[in-house]
Each structure stands twice: as structure tokens, then as C-alpha cells.
C-alpha positions, 0 to 999 in steps of 0.5 A: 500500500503505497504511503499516505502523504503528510498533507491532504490535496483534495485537487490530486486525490479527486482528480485520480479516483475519478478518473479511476471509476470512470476507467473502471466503468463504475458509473455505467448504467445497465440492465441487469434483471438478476437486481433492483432497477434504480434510475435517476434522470438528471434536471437538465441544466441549459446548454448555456448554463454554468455552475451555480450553487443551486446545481452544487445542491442538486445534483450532490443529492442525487449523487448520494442517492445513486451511490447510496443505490449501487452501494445497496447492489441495485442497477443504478442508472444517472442519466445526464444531459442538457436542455437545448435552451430555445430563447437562451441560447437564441439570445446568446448567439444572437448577440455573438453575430450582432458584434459582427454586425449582423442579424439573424434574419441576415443570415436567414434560418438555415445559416443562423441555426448552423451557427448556432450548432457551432456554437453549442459544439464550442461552448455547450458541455461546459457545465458538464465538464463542470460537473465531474470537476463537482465528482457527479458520478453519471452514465457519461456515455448516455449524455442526452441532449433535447435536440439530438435526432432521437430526442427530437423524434421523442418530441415531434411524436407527442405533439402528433399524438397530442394533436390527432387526440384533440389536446391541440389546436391553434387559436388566437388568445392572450400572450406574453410578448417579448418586444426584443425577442418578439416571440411568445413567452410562457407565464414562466419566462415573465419576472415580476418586478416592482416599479414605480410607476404613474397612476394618470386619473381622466376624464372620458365625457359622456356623448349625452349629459345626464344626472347623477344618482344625487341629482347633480348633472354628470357630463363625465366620468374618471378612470384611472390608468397606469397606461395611457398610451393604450387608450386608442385600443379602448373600445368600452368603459366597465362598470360593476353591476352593483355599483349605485353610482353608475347603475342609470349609465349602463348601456349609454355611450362616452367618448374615447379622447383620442382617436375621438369616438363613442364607446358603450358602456357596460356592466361586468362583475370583473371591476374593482369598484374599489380601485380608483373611481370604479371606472375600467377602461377596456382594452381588449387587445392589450390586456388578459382581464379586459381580453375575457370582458370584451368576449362576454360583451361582444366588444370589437378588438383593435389592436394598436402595438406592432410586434416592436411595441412600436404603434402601429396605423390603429393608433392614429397620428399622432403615435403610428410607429412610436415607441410606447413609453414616448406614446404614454408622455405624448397621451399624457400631454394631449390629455392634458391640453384637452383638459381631460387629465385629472391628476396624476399620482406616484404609484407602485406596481408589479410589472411583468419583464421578458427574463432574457430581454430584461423589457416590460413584456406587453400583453398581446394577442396573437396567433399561437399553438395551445395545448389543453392539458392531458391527464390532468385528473390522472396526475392529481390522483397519483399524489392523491393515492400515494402512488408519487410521494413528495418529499417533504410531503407538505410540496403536495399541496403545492403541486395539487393547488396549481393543478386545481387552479389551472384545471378551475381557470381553463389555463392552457399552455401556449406551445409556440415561440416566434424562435428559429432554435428549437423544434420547429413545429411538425405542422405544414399548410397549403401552398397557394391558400392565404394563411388566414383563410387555412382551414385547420381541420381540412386535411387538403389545406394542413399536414401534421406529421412527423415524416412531413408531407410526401409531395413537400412542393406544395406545402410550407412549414410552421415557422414556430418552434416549440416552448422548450419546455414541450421538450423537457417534459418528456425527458424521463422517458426521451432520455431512454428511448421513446418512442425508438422500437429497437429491442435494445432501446425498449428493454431500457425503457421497460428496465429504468422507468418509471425511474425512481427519484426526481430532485428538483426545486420548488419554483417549477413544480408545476412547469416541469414536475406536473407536466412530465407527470402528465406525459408520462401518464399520457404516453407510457401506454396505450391511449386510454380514458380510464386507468386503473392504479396498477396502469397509473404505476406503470406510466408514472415518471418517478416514484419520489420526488425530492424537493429543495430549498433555496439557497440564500445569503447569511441575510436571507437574500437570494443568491445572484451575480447582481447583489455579488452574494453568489460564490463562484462553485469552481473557486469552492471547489479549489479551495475547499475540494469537491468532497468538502464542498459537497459534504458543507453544503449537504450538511447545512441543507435540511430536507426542502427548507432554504438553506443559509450560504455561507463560506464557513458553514461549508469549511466543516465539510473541508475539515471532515475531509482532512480529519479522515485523511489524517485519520487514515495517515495516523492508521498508516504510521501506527504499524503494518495492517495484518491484511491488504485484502478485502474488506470482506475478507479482513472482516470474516477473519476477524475474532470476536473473542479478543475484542475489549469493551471500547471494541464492542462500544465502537461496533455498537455505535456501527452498527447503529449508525448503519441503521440510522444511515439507512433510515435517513436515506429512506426518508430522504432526510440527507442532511442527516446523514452528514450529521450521522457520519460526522457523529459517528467518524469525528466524535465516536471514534477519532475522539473517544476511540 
């Protein structure tokens, strides 16, 4: 055995034994029917992504639980992979090409998507690498990603299936538009920001002067808005039913200032009589609320904004092709030399802003593919009956309420993105026949498959592309082969799935968890209205599914590059070794709780490390062991019958910190098994042993 040395260099002594397992196969995935399956599917992190201490949490925890697993004798399967990122990476090369000058439509799709392949060829493994630096102990060889050839396959067939099934159809609704991006965003993709904005309060005249409820004359009303620059798109005032104040109004006309035109107004329960004088102006094409009112009442919709945010023609001059911010400074000062403008107050809102274009999304309407949820009832019957298990178990409620609450309030999920990286839509249209005038159930003017059409000349693709998220959710059962019917692919899948553990955080339950549970359902067999539990076992995703904290700065503060509280995970792990950092930051990390960061929190992990190694040298020194054989032979030969009290007190505690081991592991309660090792190791036996 070769000499322990003096000092203990993590870098040195990672670096060796990692290379040695992945030599030696020890992190390969295979079946093997003669043991228990044990599958674990990697979060995909984004082809763009680097490092963070979010991923450090992660995926440390799925280490523990997959060496946990081999240890145990089970087949153990850690898929990696990586998400092609659809806007991210869009943004990303975007910008690239932009220092050369150029624009993507310069280079038009096909030359813009090659470079794009270019660049995910450069810089897309870059957090995989990293994550070996972090000891991730993955099937390397099954590396996925959501654009490869079979991927792709997975996600053009579900959207087949989905259509053909009626779970699909294209409509024109309310989206989240990114004015930089100019594409459709999900709910996901908007950060709520709060700013300080202006609350303008107006005077709209009434067309026929009348008398208020008291007996005073009434030639006007006062609406408040925090966006004058729509008022051109306004096509009713809404009242609340119930309001006495405006009860005798309802059906009469008032103008609209500019363009100058009678409106109705209207009685909708949809009004906050409480906010500001009661009065809502309705623009139906530019918000989500006033969108609903104008489709009970019939209201006619004009839209105003070009995909830029600029005006467009239906605006009327002054504003055609202004910006909306310069539009809301001029609508402010028309207002005023009209005497129309009340007053205007300070105020503080929550503005909805594109995550990656970091603008103030506009609502808008436009057409897009949406998907009516599959399974929904299914996937809240498998939390309900203990067939999926969150952990900690109060997450349930969590995932239950958005179901519930997306089933009460028919939400469904916009699949299109205005996007060229991606997987464009397997959807082709009749040459020859104006867009407008397709019609989608005709099959002489629509083709969906996923060969495409026999006779390609005469047709045209959908130019979108899918939410990269209608990629993702397939990936427990994508990654292993589905829909490939090669007998090797189809034994994998009959092998790894359902897999057994999915870790995750807490913020996309519902946009990631939720809908894979609602795929796997879906598609894990053949199509079926009802399904018995057994058949619900069958088609789940995973068994358990373990949910995070965040992590925070010791102030509570959400870790991030803009308030310089996030640590660089690489520096960590040259300072303090992979082992110390993952061992710190498990130690500090109770079961879905936030966890609180903090550089000399994870130096107990660092000093774990270093008190085995020296543990391990002071063994070395103290004399020749009798047997370098192993462990089980050295075990089998040794004898009981010499060992003294503090030998049986120090198998005694072994045996109950096996135990205790194996019961944290159960309840997935892995920051006491860093708490147990350090007891057991540090005390028990370094200090009293």
C-alpha cells in the first residue's frame, strides 16, 4: 500500500479516483434483471448554463442517492444531459453575430441555426465538464441532449399524438410578448418586478349629459390608468353591476379622447369598484382581464402595438410607429391640453419583464399553438393515492393547488415561440391558400406529421418552434428511448422507468414536475380514458420526488451575480475540494427548507475531509495492517473473542449508525446523514476511540 502523504490535496486525490471509476466503468448504467432497477434522470441544466450553487445542491443529492443505490447492489442508472435552451441560447448567439454586425434574419434560418450548432459544439458541455470537476458520478456515455435526432423524434411524436387526440389546436388568445425577442413567452419566462410607476386619473365625457344618482348633472366620468398610451385600443368603459353610482349609465355611450369616438358602456362583475373611481377602461387587445370582458360583451378588438411595441396605423397620428413609453408622455400631454387629465399620482406596481430581454413584456394577442392539458385528473390522483410521494410531503399541496387552479381557470399552455432554435413545429399548410383563410381541420389545406408531407412542393412549414419546455417534459422517458422500437432501446425503457427519484426545486413544480407527470401518464401506454392504479404505476415518471430549498445569503437574500452574494462553485471547489464542498453544503441543507450560504458553514465539510485523511495517515504510521485484502475478507477473519469493551462500544455505535444511515436515506432526510457520519467518524471514534 503505497504511503499516505503528510498533507491532504483534495485537487490530486479527486482528480485520480475519478478518473479511476470512470476507467473502471463504475458509473455505467445497465440492465441487469438478476437486481433492483434504480434510475435517476438528471434536471437538465441549459446548454448555456454554468455552475451555480443551486446545481452544487442538486445534483450532490442525487449523487448520494445513486451511490447510496449501487452501494445497496441495485442497477443504478444517472442519466445526464442538457436542455437545448430555445430563447437562451437564441439570445446568446444572437448577440455573438450582432458584434459582427449582423442579424439573424441576415443570415436567414438555415445559416443562423448552423451557427448556432457551432456554437453549442464550442461552448455547450461546459457545465458538464463542470460537473465531474463537482465528482457527479453519471452514465457519461448516455449524455442526452433535447435536440439530438432521437430526442427530437421523442418530441415531434407527442405533439402528433397530442394533436390527432384533440389536446391541440391553434387559436388566437392572450400572450406574453417579448418586444426584443418578439416571440411568445410562457407565464414562466415573465419576472415580476416592482416599479414605480404613474397612476394618470381622466376624464372620458359622456356623448349625452345626464344626472347623477344625487341629482347633480354628470357630463363625465374618471378612470384611472397606469397606461395611457393604450387608450386608442379602448373600445368600452366597465362598470360593476352593483355599483349605485353608475347603475342609470349602463348601456349609454362616452367618448374615447383620442382617436375621438363613442364607446358603450357596460356592466361586468370583473371591476374593482374599489380601485380608483370604479371606472375600467377596456382594452381588449392589450390586456388578459379586459381580453375575457370584451368576449362576454361582444366588444370589437383593435389592436394598436406592432410586434416592436412600436404603434402601429390603429393608433392614429399622432403615435403610428412610436415607441410606447414616448406614446404614454405624448397621451399624457394631449390629455392634458384637452383638459381631460385629472391628476396624476406616484404609484407602485408589479410589472411583468421578458427574463432574457430584461423589457416590460406587453400583453398581446396573437396567433399561437395551445395545448389543453392531458391527464390532468390522472396526475392529481397519483399524489392523491400515494402512488408519487413528495418529499417533504407538505410540496403536495403545492403541486395539487396549481393543478386545481389551472384545471378551475381553463389555463392552457401556449406551445409556440416566434424562435428559429428549437423544434420547429411538425405542422405544414397549403401552398397557394392565404394563411388566414387555412382551414385547420381540412386535411387538403394542413399536414401534421412527423415524416412531413410526401409531395413537400406544395406545402410550407410552421415557422414556430416549440416552448422548450414541450421538450423537457418528456425527458424521463426521451432520455431512454421513446418512442425508438429497437429491442435494445425498449428493454431500457421497460428496465429504468418509471425511474425512481426526481430532485428538483420548488419554483417549477408545476412547469416541469406536473407536466412530465402528465406525459408520462399520457404516453407510457396505450391511449386510454380510464386507468386503473396498477396502469397509473406503470406510466408514472418517478416514484419520489425530492424537493429543495433555496439557497440564500447569511441575510436571507437570494443568491445572484447582481447583489455579488453568489460564490463562484469552481473557486469552492479549489479551495475547499469537491468532497468538502459537497459534504458543507449537504450538511447545512435540511430536507426542502432554504438553506443559509455561507463560506464557513461549508469549511466543516473541508475539515471532515482532512480529519479522515489524517485519520487514515495516523492508521498508516501506527504499524503494518495484518491484511491488504478485502474488506470482506479482513472482516470474516476477524475474532470476536479478543475484542475489549471500547471494541464492542465502537461496533455498537456501527452498527447503529448503519441503521440510522439507512433510515435517513429512506426518508430522504440527507442532511442527516452528514450529521450521522460526522457523529459517528469525528466524535465516536477519532475522539473517544
Amino acid at each position: 500500500m503505497a504511503e499516505i502523504s503528510k498533507a491532504y490535496d483534495p485537487s490530486t486525490v479527486e482528480s485520480k479516483w475519478y478518473e479511476t471509476w470512470e476507467k473502471r466503468g463504475a458509473f455505467r448504467g445497465q440492465r441487469d434483471e438478476s437486481r433492483e432497477p434504480y434510475a435517476i434522470m438528471i434536471p437538465p441544466p441549459n446548454v448555456t448554463g454554468m455552475l451555480h450553487m443551486g446545481h452544487i445542491l442538486n445534483n450532490t443529492l442525487q449523487d448520494m442517492l445513486i451511490r447510496r443505490a449501487r452501494l445497496e447492489g441495485k442497477a443504478a442508472l444517472w442519466q445526464p444531459g442538457m436542455d437545448h435552451a430555445g430563447i437562451a441560447t437564441q439570445t446568446k448567439v444572437e448577440k455573438e453575430i450582432r458584434k459582427e454586425g449582423l442579424h439573424r434574419r441576415d443570415l436567414g434560418r438555415e445559416k443562423f441555426v448552423e451557427k448556432v450548432w457551432e456554437w453549442k459544439e464550442k461552448h455547450g458541455g461546459i457545465i458538464l465538464n463542470q460537473l465531474r470537476k463537482l465528482g457527479a458520478s453519471c452514465d457519461w456515455d448516455r449524455t442526452a441532449f433535447t435536440l439530438d435526432e432521437g430526442y427530437q423524434k421523442a418530441v415531434l411524436t407527442a405533439f402528433v399524438k397530442l394533436y390527432e387526440r384533440g389536446y391541440i389546436y391553434r387559436g388566437l388568445r392572450m400572450s406574453n410578448w417579448c418586444p426584443v425577442s418578439l416571440t411568445a413567452l410562457s407565464n414562466e419566462e415573465v419576472i415580476m418586478k416592482p416599479q414605480k410607476s404613474k397612476l394618470y386619473k381622466m376624464r372620458y365625457e359622456l356623448v349625452e349629459p345626464t344626472t347623477a344618482p344625487d341629482g347633480t348633472p354628470l357630463t363625465h366620468l374618471e378612470i384611472s390608468t397606469t397606461r395611457p398610451e393604450t387608450i386608442m385600443g379602448d373600445t368600452a368603459v366597465a362598470v360593476h353591476p352593483e355599483d349605485e353610482r353608475y347603475k342609470t349609465l349602463v348601456g349609454k355611450m362616452i367618448y374615447r379622447p383620442f382617436p375621438k369616438a363613442p364607446i358603450p358602456i357596460i356592466a361586468d362583475e370583473a371591476v374593482d369598484r374599489e380601485f380608483g373611481t370604479g371606472c375600467l377602461k377596456v382594452t381588449p387587445a392589450h390586456d388578459q382581464a379586459d381580453f375575457d370582458i370584451g368576449k362576454r360583451h361582444n366588444l370589437p378588438v383593435i389592436d394598436i402595438f406592432n410586434p416592436d411595441a412600436t404603434l402601429n396605423e390603429h393608433a392614429g397620428e399622432p403615435f403610428i410607429g412610436m415607441d410606447r413609453f414616448k406614446a404614454r408622455e405624448v397621451a399624457e400631454k394631449l390629455l392634458n391640453d384637452q383638459g381631460l387629465l385629472v391628476k396624476v399620482e406616484e404609484y407602485e406596481n408589479n410589472v411583468g419583464f421578458s427574463e432574457r430581454a430584461d423589457v416590460p413584456i406587453e400583453p398581446r394577442l396573437t396567433e399561437q399553438w395551445w395545448l389543453r392539458y392531458p391527464k390532468v385528473d390522472e396526475a392529481k390522483r397519483v399524489v392523491e393515492a400515494g402512488i408519487i410521494r413528495f418529499h417533504p410531503k407538505r410540496w403536495e399541496n403545492v403541486y395539487l393547488h396549481w393543478l386545481n387552479h389551472g384545471q378551475e381557470n381553463h389555463i392552457d399552455w401556449c406551445l409556440s415561440r416566434q424562435l428559429w432554435w428549437g423544434h420547429r413545429i411538425p405542422v405544414w399548410y397549403r401552398k397557394g391558400i392565404p394563411r388566414d383563410q387555412i382551414d385547420l381541420k381540412n386535411p387538403d389545406h394542413i399536414h401534421v406529421s412527423v415524416e412531413g408531407p410526401a409531395d413537400p412542393e406544395n406545402w410550407e412549414q410552421e415557422e414556430d418552434v416549440l416552448d422548450t419546455w414541450a421538450s423537457s417534459w418528456l425527458w424521463p422517458f426521451a432520455t431512454l428511448g421513446w418512442p425508438d422500437s429497437s429491442d435494445d432501446l425498449q428493454k431500457d425503457l421497460a428496465f429504468f422507468y418509471p425511474t425512481s427519484v426526481l430532485c428538483t426545486g420548488f419554483d417549477i413544480i408545476f412547469l416541469w414536475v406536473a407536466r412530465m407527470i402528465m406525459a408520462g401518464l399520457e404516453f407510457m401506454g396505450e391511449e386510454k380514458q380510464t386507468l386503473t392504479d396498477e396502469e397509473l404505476r406503470e406510466r408514472i415518471p418517478f416514484k419520489d420526488i425530492y424537493v429543495t430549498g433555496l439557497i440564500r445569503d447569511e441575510k436571507r437574500r437570494k443568491m445572484s451575480k447582481s447583489l455579488g452574494n453568489s460564490p463562484d462553485p469552481l473557486d469552492l471547489i479549489a479551495r475547499y475540494g469537491a468532497d468538502g464542498v459537497r459534504f458543507g453544503i449537504i450538511n447545512i441543507a435540511p430536507s426542502g427548507q432554504d438553506i443559509l450560504f455561507s463560506e464557513q458553514r461549508i469549511e466543516i465539510g473541508r475539515n471532515f475531509c482532512n480529519k479522515l485523511w489524517n485519520a487514515c495517515r495516523f492508521r498508516q504510521v501506527s504499524g503494518p495492517s495484518l491484511d491488504n485484502s478485502s474488506i470482506q475478507a479482513i472482516i470474516a477473519r476477524i475474532d470476536s473473542s479478543l475484542f475489549d469493551d471500547y471494541d464492542h462500544w465502537i461496533l455498537s455505535h456501527l452498527l447503529e449508525t448503519n441503521q440510522r444511515l439507512a433510515d435517513a436515506y429512506r426518508n430522504f432526510e440527507c442532511n442527516q446523514v452528514t450529521h450521522i457520519l460526522y457523529e459517528f467518524f469525528w466524535t465516536n471514534f477519532c475522539d473517544t476511540y
